[in-house]
DRENVOVO-190566 format. One record per residue (C-alpha): x, y, z; residue in three letters. Coordinates in Angstrom, 3 decimals. Layout:
<nodes>
{u: X; v: Y; w: Z; code: ALA}
...
</nodes>
This chain:
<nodes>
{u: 19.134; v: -8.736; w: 24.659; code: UNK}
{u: 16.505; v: -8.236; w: 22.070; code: UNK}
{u: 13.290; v: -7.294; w: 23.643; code: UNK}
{u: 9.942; v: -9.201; w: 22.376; code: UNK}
{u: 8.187; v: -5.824; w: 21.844; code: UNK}
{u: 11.737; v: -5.267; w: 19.466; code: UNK}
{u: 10.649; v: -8.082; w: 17.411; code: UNK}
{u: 7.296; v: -7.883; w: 17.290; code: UNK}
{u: 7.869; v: -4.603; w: 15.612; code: UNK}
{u: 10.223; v: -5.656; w: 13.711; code: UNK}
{u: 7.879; v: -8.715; w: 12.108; code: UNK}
{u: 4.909; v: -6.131; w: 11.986; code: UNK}
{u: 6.765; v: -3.496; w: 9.766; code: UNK}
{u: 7.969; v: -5.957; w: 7.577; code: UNK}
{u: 5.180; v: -7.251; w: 7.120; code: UNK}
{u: 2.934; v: -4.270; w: 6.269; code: UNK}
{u: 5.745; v: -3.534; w: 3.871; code: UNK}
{u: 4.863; v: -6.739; w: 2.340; code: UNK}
{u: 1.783; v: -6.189; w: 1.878; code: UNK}
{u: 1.583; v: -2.893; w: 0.408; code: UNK}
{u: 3.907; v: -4.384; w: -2.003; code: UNK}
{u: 1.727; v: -6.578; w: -3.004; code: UNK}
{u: -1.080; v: -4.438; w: -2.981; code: UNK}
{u: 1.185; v: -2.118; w: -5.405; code: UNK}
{u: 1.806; v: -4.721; w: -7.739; code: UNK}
{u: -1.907; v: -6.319; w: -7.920; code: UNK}
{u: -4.391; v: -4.187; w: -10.792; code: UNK}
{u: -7.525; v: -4.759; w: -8.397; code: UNK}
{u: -8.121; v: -1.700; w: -7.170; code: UNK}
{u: -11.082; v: -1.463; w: -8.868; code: UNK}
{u: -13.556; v: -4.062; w: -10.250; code: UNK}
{u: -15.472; v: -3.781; w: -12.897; code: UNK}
{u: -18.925; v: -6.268; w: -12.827; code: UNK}
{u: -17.527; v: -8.549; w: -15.239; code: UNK}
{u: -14.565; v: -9.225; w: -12.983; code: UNK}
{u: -12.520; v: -9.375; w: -15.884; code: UNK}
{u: -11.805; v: -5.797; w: -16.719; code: UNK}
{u: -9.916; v: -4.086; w: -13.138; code: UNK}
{u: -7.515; v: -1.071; w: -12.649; code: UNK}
{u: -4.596; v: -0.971; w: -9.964; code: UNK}
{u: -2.064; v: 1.810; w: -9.752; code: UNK}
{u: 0.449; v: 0.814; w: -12.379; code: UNK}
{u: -1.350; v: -1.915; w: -14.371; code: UNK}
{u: -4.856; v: -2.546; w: -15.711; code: UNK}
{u: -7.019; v: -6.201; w: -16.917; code: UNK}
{u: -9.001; v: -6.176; w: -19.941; code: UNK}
{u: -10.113; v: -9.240; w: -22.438; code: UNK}
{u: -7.624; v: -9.792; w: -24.776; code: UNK}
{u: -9.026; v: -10.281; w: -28.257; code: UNK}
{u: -6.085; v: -10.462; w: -29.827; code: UNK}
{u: -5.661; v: -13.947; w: -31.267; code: UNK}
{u: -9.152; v: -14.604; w: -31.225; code: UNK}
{u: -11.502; v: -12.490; w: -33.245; code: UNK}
{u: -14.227; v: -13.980; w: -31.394; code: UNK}
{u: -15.202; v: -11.784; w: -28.249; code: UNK}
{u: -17.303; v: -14.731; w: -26.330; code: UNK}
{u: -14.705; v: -17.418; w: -26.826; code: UNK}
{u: -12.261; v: -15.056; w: -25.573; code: UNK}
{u: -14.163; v: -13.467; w: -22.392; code: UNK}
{u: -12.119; v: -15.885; w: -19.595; code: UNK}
{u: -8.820; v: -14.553; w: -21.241; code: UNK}
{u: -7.681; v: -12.023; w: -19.202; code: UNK}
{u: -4.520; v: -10.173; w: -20.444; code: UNK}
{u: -3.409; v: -7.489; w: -17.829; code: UNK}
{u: -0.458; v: -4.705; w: -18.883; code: UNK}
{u: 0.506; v: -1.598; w: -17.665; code: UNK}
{u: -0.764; v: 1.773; w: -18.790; code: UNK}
{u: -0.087; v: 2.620; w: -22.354; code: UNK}
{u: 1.465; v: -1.004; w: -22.303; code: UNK}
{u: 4.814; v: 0.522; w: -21.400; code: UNK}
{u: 5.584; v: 0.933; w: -17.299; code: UNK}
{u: 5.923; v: 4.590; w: -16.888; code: UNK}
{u: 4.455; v: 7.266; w: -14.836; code: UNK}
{u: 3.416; v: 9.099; w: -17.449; code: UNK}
{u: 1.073; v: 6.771; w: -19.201; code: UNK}
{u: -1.089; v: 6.725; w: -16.038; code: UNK}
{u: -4.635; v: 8.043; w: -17.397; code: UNK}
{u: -5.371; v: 10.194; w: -14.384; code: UNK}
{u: -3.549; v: 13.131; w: -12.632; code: UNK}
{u: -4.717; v: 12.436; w: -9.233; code: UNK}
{u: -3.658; v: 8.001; w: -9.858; code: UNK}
{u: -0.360; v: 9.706; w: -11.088; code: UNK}
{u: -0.019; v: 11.789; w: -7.277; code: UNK}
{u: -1.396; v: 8.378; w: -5.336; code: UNK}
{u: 1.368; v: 6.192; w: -7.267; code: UNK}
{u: 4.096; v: 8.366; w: -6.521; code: UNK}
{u: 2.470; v: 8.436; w: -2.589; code: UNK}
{u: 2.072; v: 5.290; w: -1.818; code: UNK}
{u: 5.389; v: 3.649; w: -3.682; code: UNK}
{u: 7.060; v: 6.589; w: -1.484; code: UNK}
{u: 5.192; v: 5.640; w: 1.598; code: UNK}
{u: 6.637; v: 1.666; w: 1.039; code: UNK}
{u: 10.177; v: 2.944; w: 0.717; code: UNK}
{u: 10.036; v: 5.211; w: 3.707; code: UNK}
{u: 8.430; v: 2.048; w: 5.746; code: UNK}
{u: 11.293; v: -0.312; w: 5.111; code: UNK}
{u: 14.108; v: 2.279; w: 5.539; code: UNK}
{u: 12.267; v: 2.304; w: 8.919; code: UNK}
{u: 12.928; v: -1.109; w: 9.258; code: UNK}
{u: 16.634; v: -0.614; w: 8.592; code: UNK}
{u: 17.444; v: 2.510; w: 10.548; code: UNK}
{u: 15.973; v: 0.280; w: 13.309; code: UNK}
{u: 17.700; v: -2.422; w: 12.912; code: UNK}
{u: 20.858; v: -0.069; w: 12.913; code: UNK}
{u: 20.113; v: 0.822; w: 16.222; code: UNK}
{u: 20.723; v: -2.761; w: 18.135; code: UNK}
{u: 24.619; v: -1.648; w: 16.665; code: UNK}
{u: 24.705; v: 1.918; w: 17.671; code: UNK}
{u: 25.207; v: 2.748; w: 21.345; code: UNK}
{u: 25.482; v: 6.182; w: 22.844; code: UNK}
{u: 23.988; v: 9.595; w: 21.806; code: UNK}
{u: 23.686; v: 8.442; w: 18.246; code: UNK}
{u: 20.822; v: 5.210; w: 19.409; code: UNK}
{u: 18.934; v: 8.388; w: 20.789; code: UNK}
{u: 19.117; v: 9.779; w: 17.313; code: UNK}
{u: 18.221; v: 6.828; w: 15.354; code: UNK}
{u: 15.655; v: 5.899; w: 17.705; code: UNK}
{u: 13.822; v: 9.347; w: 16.920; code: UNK}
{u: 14.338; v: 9.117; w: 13.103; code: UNK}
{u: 12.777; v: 5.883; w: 12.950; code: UNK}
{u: 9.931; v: 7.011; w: 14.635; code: UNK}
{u: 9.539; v: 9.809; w: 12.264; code: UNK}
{u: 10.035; v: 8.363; w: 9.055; code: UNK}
{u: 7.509; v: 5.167; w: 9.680; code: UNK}
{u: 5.004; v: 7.723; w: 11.551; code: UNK}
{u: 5.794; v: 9.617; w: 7.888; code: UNK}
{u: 5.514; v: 6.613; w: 5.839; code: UNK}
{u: 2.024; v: 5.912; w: 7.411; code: UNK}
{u: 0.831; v: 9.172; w: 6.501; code: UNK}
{u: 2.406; v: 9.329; w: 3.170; code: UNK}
{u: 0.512; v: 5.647; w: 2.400; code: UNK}
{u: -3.318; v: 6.791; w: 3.925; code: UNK}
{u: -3.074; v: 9.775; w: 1.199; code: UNK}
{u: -2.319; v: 8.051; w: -1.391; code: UNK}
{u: -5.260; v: 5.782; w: -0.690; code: UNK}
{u: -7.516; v: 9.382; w: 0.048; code: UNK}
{u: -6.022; v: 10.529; w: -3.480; code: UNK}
{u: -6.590; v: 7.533; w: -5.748; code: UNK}
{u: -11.111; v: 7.541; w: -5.587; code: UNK}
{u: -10.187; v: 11.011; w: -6.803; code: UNK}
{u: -9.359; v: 10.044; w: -9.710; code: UNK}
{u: -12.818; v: 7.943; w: -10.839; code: UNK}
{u: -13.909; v: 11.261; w: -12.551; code: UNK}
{u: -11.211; v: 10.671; w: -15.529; code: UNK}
{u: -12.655; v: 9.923; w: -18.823; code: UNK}
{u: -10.719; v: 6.572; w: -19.206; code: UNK}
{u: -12.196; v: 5.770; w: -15.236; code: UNK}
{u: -15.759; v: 6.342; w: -17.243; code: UNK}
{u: -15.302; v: 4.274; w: -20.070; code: UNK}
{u: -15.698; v: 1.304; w: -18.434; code: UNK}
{u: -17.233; v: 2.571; w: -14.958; code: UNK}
{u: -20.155; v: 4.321; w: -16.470; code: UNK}
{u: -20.477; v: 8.171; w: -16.643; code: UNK}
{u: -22.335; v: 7.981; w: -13.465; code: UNK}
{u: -18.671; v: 7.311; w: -12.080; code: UNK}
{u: -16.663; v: 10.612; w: -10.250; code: UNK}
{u: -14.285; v: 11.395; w: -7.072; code: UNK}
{u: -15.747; v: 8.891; w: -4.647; code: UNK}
{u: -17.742; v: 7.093; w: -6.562; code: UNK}
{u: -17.030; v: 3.598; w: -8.394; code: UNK}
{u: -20.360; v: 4.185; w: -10.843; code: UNK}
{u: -21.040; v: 0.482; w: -12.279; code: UNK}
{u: -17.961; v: -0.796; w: -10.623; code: UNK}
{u: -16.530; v: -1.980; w: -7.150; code: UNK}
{u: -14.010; v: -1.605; w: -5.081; code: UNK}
{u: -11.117; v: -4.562; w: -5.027; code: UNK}
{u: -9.575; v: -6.621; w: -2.918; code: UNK}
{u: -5.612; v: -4.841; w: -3.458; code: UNK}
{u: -7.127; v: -1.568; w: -1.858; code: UNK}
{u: -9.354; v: -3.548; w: 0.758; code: UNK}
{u: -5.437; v: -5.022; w: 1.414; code: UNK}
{u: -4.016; v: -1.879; w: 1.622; code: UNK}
{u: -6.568; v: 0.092; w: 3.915; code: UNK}
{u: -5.787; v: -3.425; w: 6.182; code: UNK}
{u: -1.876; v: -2.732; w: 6.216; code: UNK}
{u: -2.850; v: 1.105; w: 7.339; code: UNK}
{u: -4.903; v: -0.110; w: 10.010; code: UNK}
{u: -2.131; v: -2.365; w: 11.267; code: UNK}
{u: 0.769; v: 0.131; w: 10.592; code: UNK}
{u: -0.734; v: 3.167; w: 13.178; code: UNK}
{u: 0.197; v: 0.682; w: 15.524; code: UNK}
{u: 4.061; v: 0.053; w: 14.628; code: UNK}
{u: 5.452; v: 3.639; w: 15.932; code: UNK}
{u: 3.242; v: 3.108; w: 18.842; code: UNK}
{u: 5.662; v: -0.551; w: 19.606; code: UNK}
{u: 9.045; v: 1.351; w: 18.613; code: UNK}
{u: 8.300; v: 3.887; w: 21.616; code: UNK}
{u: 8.146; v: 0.444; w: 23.879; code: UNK}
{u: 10.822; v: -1.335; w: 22.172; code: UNK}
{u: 12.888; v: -2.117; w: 25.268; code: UNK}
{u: 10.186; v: -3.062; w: 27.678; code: UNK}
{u: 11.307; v: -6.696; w: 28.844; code: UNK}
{u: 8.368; v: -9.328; w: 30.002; code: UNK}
{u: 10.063; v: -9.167; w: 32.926; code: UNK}
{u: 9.718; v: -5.647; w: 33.207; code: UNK}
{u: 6.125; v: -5.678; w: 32.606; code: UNK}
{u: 5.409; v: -8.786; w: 35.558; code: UNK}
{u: 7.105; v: -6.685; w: 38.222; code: UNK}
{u: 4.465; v: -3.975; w: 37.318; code: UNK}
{u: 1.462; v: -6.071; w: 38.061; code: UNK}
{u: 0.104; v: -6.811; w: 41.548; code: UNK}
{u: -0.268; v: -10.070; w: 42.903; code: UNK}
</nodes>
């Protein structure tokens, strides 16, 4: 039988790999003060002025596309973004092949559960790591010249200059602080309520 702590962990993982996902696919990273223009890790917003010549009538048109309009690692403006995409999209695919290595172990009995058990643990205890560098490596890059075009050149490693933090890394430092806890559940996965009554005094 399927343990509560079992599926606890098993709704936890999923979703923190939800949302990072999210997180990954959202362009607020950043904000800039006219909450138009923001920067994520694969996409970017700006005002699109393209049918309109006018710049004012245009300001609430917000056209967001990914670097160098085309999707590809290369068009990412910064080194250190570049190192935090590859991170963090690594860190996502590590966390669900946790979820499925543990799944595979309600079907594997013997000496092999033993093994699967211990992989899980390492590759979400992995994943979690792998995701809280990328976050550490991405403020790096706000001393790129594209980062100071629209930050300011008061902007560098650490510091947003004119702009602000947004709410897709606020999301993601939130599924870190929930994830240290999911290896910690997989090492209790088979602890029954049951179990846990006959431990407590009366």
């Amino acid at each position: 039988m399927v343990s509560f702590v079992f599926c606890l962990w098993i709704l936890l993982t999923a979703a923190i790999a939800a949302v990072w996902s999210v997180s990954l696919l959202q362009p607020v990273w950043v904000l800039h003060p006219d909450n138009v223009h923001s920067f994520g890790l694969q996409k970017y917003c700006v005002i699109d002025t393209q049918e309109r010549g006018d710049l004012h009538a245009s300001a609430l048109q917000r056209k967001c596309l990914p670097y160098g309009k085309e999707l590809h690692i290369g068009n990412i403006p910064s080194g250190t973004w570049r190192a935090a995409f590859l991170l963090f999209s690594s860190g996502i695919l590590l966390f669900i092949a946790s979820v499925l290595t543990g799944l595979m172990s309600l079907f594997i009995q013997g000496k092999w559960d033993k093994y699967v058990s211990i992989t899980t643990k390492y590759i979400q205890s992995t994943a979690v790591l792998v995701v809280m560098s990328a976050l550490l490596t991405y403020p790096l890059g706000f001393g790129s010249h594209f980062f100071r075009y629209y930050c300011g050149s008061g902007a560098g490693p650490y510091y947003t200059g004119q702009c602000s933090m947004g709410w897709s890394y606020m999301l993601a430092i939130m599924g870190v602080s929930l994830s240290v806890f999911c290896p910690i559940l997989w090492s209790f996965r088979w602890i029954k309520r049951d179990d846990v009554m006959e431990g407590i005094p009366v």
